[in-house]
RODO-2510 file (C-alpha; in nm, 4 decimals, decimal comma):
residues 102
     n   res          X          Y          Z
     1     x     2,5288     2,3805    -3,5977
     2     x     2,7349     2,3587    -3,2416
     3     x     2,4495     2,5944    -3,1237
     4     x     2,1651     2,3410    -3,2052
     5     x     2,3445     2,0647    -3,0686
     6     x     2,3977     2,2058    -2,7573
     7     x     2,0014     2,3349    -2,7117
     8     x     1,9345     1,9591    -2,8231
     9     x     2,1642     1,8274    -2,5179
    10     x     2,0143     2,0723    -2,3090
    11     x     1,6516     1,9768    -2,3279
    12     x     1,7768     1,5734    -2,1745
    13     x     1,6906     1,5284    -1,8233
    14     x     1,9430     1,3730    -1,5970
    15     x     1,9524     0,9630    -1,5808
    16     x     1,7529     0,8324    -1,3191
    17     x     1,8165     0,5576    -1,0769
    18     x     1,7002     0,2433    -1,1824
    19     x     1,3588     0,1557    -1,0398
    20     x     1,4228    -0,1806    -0,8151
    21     x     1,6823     0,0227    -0,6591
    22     x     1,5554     0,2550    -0,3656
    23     x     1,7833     0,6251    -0,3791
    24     x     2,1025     0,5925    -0,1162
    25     x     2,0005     0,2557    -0,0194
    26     x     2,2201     0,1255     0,2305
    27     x     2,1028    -0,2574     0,1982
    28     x     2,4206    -0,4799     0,1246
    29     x     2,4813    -0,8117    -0,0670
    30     x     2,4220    -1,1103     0,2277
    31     x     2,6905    -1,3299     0,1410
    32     x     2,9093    -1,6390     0,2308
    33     x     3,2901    -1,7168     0,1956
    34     x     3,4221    -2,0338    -0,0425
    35     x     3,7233    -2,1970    -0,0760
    36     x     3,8016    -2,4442    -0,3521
    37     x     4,0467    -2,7246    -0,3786
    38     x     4,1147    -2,9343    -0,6519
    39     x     4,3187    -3,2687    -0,8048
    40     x     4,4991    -3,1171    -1,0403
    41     x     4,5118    -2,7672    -0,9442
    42     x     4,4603    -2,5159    -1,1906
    43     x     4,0798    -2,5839    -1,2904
    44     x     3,8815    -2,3624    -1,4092
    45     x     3,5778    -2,2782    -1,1659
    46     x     3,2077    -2,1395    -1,3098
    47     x     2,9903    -2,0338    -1,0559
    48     x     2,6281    -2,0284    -1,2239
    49     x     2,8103    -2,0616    -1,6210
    50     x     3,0832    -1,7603    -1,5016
    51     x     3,4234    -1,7964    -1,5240
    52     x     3,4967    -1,6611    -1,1968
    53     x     3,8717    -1,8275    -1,1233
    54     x     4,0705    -2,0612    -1,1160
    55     x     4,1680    -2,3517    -0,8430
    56     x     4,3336    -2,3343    -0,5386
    57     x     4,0844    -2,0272    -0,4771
    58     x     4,0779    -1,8781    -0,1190
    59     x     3,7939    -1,7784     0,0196
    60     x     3,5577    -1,6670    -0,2352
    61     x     3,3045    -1,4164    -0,1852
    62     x     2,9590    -1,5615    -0,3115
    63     x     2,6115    -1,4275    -0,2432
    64     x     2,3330    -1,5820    -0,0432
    65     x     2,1952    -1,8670    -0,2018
    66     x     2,1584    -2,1758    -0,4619
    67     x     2,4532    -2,1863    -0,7343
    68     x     2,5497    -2,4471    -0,9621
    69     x     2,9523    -2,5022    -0,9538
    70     x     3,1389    -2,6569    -1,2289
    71     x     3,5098    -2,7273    -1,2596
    72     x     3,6751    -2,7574    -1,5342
    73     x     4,0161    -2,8884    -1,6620
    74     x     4,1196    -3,0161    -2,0327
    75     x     4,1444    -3,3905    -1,9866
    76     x     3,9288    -3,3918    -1,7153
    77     x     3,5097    -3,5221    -1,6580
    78     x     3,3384    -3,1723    -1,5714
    79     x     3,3227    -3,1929    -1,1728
    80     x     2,9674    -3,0198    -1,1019
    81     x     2,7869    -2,9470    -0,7809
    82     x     2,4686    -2,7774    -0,6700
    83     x     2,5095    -2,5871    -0,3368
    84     x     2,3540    -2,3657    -0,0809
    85     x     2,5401    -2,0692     0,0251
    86     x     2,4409    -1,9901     0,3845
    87     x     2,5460    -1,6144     0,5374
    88     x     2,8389    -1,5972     0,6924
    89     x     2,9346    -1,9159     0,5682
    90     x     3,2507    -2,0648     0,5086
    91     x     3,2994    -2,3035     0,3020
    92     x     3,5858    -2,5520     0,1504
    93     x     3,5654    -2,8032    -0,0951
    94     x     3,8349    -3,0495    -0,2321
    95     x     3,7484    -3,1745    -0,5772
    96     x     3,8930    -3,5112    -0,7331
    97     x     3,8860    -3,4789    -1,1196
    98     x     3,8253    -3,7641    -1,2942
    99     x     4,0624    -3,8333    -1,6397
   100     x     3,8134    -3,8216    -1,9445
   101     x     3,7719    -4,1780    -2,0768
   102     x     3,9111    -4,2609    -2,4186
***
């Protein structure tokens, strides 16, 4: 049985590349820096719905382009802005969250 196995795993052909990416491409990720502030500290920060960390965050490496960025904090309104990241940007904001309403 280990014989067949092996003439089985034999026959596979090595895993190509995927297709959208060109062999040894030497194209990089354009990107911009961000730095977030907020009021409390210790919100959470999505970048496009992705928990990516957590406020104060110092400078942030985030790729060319429109995002949607969302902090959140128990207690707190969701604080959510739309931005443009630019390359070689850099970027800080300081966000005031608001105390959810009763």
């Amino acid at each position: 049985i280990a014989d067949g196995i092996l003439d089985a795993v034999s026959g596979l052909e090595p895993a190509k590349p995927p297709s959208n990416v060109p062999p040894d491409s030497t194209e990089t990720v354009k990107t911009g820096l961000l730095t977030i502030e907020s009021v409390p500290d210790e919100a959470e920060i999505y970048l496009d719905s992705r928990l990516v960390a957590t406020t104060p965050a110092q400078r942030l490496r985030i790729s060319v382009g429109s995002h949607t960025l969302i902090l959140k904090k128990t207690g707190f309104a969701d604080w959510v802005r739309e931005l443009v990241v630019l390359e070689d940007s850099d970027l800080t904001l300081k966000a005031t969250l608001e105390k959810d309403q009763p």
